[in-house]
N, C-alpha and C positions, 0 to 999 in steps of 0.2 A: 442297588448293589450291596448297599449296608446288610440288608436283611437278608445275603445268600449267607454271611461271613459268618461262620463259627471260629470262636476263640477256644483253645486245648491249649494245657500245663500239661508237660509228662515230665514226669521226678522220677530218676533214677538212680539204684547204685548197682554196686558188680565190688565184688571180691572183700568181702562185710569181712570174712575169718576172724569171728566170732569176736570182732572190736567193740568188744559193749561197756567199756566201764570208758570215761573222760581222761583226759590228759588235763593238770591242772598247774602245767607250767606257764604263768603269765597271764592266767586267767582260764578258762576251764572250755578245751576244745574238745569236739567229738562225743563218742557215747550215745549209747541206745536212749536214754532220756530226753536229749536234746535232737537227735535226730529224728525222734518220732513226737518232739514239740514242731520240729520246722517240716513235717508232712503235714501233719494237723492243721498248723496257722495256713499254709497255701490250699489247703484243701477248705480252709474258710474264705477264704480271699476271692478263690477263684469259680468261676461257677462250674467247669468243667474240667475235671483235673484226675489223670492218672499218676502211680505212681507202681513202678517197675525194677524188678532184679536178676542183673543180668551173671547169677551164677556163683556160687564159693562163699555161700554162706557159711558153713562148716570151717573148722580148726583155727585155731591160735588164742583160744580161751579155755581156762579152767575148767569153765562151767560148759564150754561146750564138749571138754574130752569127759568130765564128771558121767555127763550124762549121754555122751555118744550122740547129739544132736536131738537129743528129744527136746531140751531146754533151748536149742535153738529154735526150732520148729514154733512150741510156746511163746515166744517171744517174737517172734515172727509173722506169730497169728495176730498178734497185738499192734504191729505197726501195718497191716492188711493190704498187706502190695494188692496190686489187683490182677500180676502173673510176674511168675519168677520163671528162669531155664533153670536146663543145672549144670552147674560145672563139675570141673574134673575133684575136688575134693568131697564132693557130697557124694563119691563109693568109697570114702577112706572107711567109712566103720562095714564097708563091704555090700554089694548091691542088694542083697537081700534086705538088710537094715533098712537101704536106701529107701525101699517099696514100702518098707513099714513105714518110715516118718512120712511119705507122701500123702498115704492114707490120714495122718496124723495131721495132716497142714488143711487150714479154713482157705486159701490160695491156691488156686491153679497153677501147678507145675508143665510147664511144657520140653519135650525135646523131640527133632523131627527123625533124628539119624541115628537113635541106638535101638536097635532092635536084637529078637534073637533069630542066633544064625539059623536053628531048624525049619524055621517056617517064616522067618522074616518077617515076624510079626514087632511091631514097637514096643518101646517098653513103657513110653509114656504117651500123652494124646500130644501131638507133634504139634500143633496150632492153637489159638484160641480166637475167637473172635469176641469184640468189646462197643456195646452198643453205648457211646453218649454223646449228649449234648446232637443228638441227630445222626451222629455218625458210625457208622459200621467200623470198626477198626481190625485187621488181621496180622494176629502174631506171630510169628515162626519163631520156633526154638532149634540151635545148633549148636554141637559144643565142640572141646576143640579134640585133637587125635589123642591126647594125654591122656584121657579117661581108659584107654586101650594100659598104659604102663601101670596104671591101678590092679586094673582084673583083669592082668595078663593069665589068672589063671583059672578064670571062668571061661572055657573056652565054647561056653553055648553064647557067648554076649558076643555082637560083632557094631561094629557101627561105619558109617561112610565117610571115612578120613580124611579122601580125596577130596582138596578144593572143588575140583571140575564136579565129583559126583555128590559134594554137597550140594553146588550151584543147581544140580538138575533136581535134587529131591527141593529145593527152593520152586523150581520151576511146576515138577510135578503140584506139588498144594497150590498152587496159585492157579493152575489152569486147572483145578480141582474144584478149589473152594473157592478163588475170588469172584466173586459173580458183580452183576452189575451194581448191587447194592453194596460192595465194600469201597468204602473212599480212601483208605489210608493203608498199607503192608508196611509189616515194621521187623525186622528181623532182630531178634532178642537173642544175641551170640555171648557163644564165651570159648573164643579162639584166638583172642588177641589180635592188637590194632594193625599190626602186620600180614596177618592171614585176614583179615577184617576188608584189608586194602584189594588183596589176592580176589576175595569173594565177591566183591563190588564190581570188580573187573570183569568178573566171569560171569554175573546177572544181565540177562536180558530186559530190554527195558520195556519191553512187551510185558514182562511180567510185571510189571509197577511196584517193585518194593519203591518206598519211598524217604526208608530212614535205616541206620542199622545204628542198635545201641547194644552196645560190644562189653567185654571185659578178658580179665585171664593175666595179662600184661601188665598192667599195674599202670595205665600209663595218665597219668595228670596232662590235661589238655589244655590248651590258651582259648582254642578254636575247633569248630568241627573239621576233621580232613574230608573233603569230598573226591572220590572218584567215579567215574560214571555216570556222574550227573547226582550219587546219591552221598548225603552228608553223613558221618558216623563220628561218632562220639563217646568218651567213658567216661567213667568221673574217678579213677586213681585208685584207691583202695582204703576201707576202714569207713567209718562212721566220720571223719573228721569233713568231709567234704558230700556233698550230693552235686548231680548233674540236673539242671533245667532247662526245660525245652518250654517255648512259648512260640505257636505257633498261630496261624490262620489260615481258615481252610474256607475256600470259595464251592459250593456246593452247586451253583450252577455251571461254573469253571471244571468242574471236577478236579481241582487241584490245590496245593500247598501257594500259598500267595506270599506268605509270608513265614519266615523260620530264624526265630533268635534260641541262642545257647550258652548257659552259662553254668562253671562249675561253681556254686557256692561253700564258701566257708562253713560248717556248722560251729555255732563256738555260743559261748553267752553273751554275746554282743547281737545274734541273727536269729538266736534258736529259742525260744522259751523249753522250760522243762515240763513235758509230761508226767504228771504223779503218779497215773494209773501206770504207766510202764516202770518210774523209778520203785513202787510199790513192787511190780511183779519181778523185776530185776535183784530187788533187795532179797527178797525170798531165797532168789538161790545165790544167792554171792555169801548170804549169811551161812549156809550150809558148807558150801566149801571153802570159807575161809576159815571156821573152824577145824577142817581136815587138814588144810593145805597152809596154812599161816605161820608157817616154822620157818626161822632162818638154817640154809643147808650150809653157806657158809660166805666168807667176807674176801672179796677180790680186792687187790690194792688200789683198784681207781675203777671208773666206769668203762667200759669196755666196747667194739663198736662193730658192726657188720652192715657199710652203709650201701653192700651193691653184692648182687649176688658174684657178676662178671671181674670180680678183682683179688688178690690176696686178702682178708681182712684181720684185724686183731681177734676176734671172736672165733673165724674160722681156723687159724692157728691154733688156737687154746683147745678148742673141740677136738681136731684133728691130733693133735698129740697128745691128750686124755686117753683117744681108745687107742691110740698104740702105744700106751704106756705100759709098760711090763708083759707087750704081748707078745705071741707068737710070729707074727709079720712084721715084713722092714718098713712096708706104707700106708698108711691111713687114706684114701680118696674120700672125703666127705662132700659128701653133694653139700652146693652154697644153699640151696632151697629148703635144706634140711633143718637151716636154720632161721628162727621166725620173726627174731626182733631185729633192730636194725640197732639200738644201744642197752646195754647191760648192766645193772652193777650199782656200786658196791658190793651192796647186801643182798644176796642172792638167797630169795625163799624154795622153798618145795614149788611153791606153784611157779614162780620165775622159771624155775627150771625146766617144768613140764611144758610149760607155752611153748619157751624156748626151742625146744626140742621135741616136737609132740607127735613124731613116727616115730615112736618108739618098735621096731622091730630089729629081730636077728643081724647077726654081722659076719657074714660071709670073709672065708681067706680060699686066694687063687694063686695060684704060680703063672707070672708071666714070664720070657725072654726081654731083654732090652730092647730087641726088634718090635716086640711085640708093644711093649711099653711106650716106645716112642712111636708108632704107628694112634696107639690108645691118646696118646697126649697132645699129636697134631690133629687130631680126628677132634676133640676139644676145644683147640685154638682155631677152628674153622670159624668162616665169617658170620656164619649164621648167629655163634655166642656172644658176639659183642652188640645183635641183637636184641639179646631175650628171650630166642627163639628154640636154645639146648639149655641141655643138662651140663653146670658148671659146679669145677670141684678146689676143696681146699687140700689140700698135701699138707701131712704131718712133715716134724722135722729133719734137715738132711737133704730134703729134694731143691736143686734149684734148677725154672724153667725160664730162659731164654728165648719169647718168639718174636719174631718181625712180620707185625700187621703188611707189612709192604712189600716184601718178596714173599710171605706164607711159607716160611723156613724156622725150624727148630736151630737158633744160632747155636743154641749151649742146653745139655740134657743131663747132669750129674746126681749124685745119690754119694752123701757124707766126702764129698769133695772129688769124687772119681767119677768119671766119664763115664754112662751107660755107655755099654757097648753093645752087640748086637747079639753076642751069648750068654751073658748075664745073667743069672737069675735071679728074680725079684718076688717074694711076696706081698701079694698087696688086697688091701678088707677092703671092702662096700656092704652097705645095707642090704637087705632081703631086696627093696623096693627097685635098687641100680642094677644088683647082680640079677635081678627076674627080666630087666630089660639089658643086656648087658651089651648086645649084640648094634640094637639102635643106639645106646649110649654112648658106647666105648668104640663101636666104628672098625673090630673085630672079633670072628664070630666067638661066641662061647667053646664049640666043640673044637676049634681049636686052640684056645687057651686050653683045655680040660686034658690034650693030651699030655701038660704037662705035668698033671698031679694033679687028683681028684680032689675040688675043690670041696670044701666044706667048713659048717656052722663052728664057731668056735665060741660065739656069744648068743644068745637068745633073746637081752633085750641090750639095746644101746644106752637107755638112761639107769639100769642097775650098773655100769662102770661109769658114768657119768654120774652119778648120785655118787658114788663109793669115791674117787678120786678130789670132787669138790671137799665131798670129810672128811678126805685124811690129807688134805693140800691151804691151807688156810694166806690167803695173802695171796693168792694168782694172779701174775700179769702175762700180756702177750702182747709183739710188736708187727707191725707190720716187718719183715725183714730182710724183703726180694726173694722169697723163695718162688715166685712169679714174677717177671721180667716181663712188661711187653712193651715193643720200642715200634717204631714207625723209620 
């Protein structure tokens, strides 16, 4: 029996956005160096060992906006997954880009459901198959419907949204390509732990996927959740953590005998540092630290954004920056808009660009009160205290009273007066909210639009956000109930 057992390591992460320098509070956690020391040491250790990325490499590094992902790609090449998917921010520099860096990558990129709409052709090889240690391995790639809110305006790119009609493009490859020779199906997603659950549910177990290793969600695991008989698992977000699988596969069995999972710490305590990566990393950190090494300016304390689903200090501060001195009475800033979770003091050029690194146009719209509070419990719906929407911060003046428990807007005011139902209100959103505004906001565009033709009054969000931080020196912001949610 000994001699059917194959032993398999699969190392994985999901949602990198571009975390490549350490945190060296308490000792030195995370980072491309030690991260692709602790691939390396398991990949000595073990005699059989993949390692996997399940999506969103792209944004929330200097060096990844410097260079628009080519410097990810490079570095990338260096820690040599052995197949990435892709998530929804790798069309942020736009799908055509996209197709360039793919060509650019020494790694197999897979996704199985974005194709174009004229002829339904893919836009990437949907699958990959991975021969070791004996075994055949098949990988599906699926990402999640967000990538539609990207290139809402590519309207040749369509991709399969639907749970249900992901499940069957799952089923098609498998009764396609798994032939008797494949021992393992692995579905390599990036739709988050909750659509993750959705998709488990809808798999046939006739098709034998046998693992799904997920992202998108950001979610830090204790343990795998299994549904359907199938375990799925993430490992959280950034460099500071990887996901490990250690498995054993009965080759006479035709099956998984055995399956442990754990998220590891990366730190200097687990990781050695790789030179050749800290070498290649240094290269471009040196370049854009001479660009970007300025202080823009000095906030009175460190400041904090520790949940996209809540009021924050940071999302206050944002929020009333672009509607300071403007044309509109509300600022909606999407929570996602914003990248770090604490800020501050001293706020560089490059601080601020992570910070804030969709940098696009800034839309103003005329709503009704009607419409407004329609827009605002559309918001406060259950799905958001999932993870699962788009959540926003409000400039100052607004305060929103909901009850989780009845799903009633108790209290809806603007500078201490009651919206009402004829009201009108202007209110900004990004290029990125007002292009989806319809799935966002939860009423449609073209009837907002009869109230006054909406339009650009900013072109970028960090030229008033760069401009405001330099002529405002000593910025604080409090949490201060201008969100209210009670049970």
């Amino acid at each position: 029996m000994e001699d059917s057992i194959t032993k398999l390591t699969i190392l994985h992460s999901n949602d990198l956005h571009g975390d490549f320098l350490p945190k060296t509070v308490g000792g030195e956690t995370g980072g491309l160096v030690r991260l692709s020391g602790y691939i390396n040491k398991v990949r000595a250790e073990k005699e059989n060992c993949l390692y996997v990325v399940a999506g969103d490499m792209f944004r929330g590094s200097i060096i990844d906006q410097e260079y628009q992902g080519l410097s990810t790609i490079d570095l990338m090449n260096s820690l040599r997954p052995d197949v990435a998917t892709v998530g929804n921010h790798e069309v942020d520099y736009g799908l055509a880009h996209l197709l360039f860096l793919e060509k650019c990558a020494r790694f197999p990129i897979i996704n199985a459901d974005l194709y174009v709409t004229m002829n339904s052709a893919r836009l990437f090889q949907p699958y990959l198959n991975v021969e070791i240690g004996g075994l055949r391995i098949l990988f599906i790639g699926l990402l999640t419907e967000e990538v539609l809110a990207s290139t809402r305006q590519e309207k040749i790119i369509g991709s399969f949204i639907d749970i249900k009609q992901a499940a069957r493009e799952v089923g098609i490859i498998c009764d396609n390509y798994r032939t008797v020779k494949t021992d393992m199906t692995i579905l390599l997603t990036h739709v988050g732990l909750e659509m993750d659950k959705k998709l488990a549910s809808e798999l046939d177990p006739d098709w034998g996927v046998d693992m799904i290793i997920g992202g998108h969600s950001h979610t830090f695991m204790s343990k795998p959740e299994v549904v359907n008989g199938i375990p799925i698992v993430q490992a959280g977000t950034g460099t500071s953590v990887i996901g490990q699988i250690d498995l054993q596969y009965d080759r006479e069995q035709k099956k998984i005998v055995d399956f442990r999972w754990k998220c590891m710490p990366v730190n200097d305590r687990t990781a050695p540092k790789d030179p050749v990566m800290e070498e290649l990393l240094n290269s471009y950190r040196s370049k854009t630290d001479s660009k970007y090494k300025r202080v823009v300016t000095r906030w009175a304390r460190k400041l904090t954004h520790p949940s996209r689903e809540q009021e924050t200090e940071m999302g206050n501060l944002y929020a009333d920056a672009l509607q300071w001195e403007s044309s509109f009475d509300i600022m909606m800033m999407g929570s996602g808009s914003i990248r770090k979770k604490e800020l501050g003091p001293v706020i560089e050029y490059q601080d601020m660009l992570e910070n804030t690194p969709f940098d696009d146009a800034l839309w103003m719209l005329e709503v009704t009160g009607d419409q407004f509070r329609r827009i605002v419990k559309h918001l406060m719906r259950d799905d958001a205290w999932k993870g699962e929407t788009e959540f926003y911060q409000f400039s100052k003046g607004v305060h929103i009273r909901y009850n989780k428990t009845t799903k009633e807007l108790e209290e809806l005011t603007f500078r201490g007066e009651e919206i009402t139902p004829g009201m009108r209100l202007k209110i900004a959103l990004q290029n990125y909210h007002y292009t989806n505004f319809d799935e966002f906001m939860g009423v449609p565009l073209e009837e907002v639009k009869a109230n006054m033709r909406p339009r650009v009054v900013a072109t970028s969000v960090n030229n008033i956000i760069e401009e405001f931080f330099a002529t405002n020196e000593g910025l604080d912001a409090h949490v201060e109930g201008r969100i209210e949610v009670v049970e």
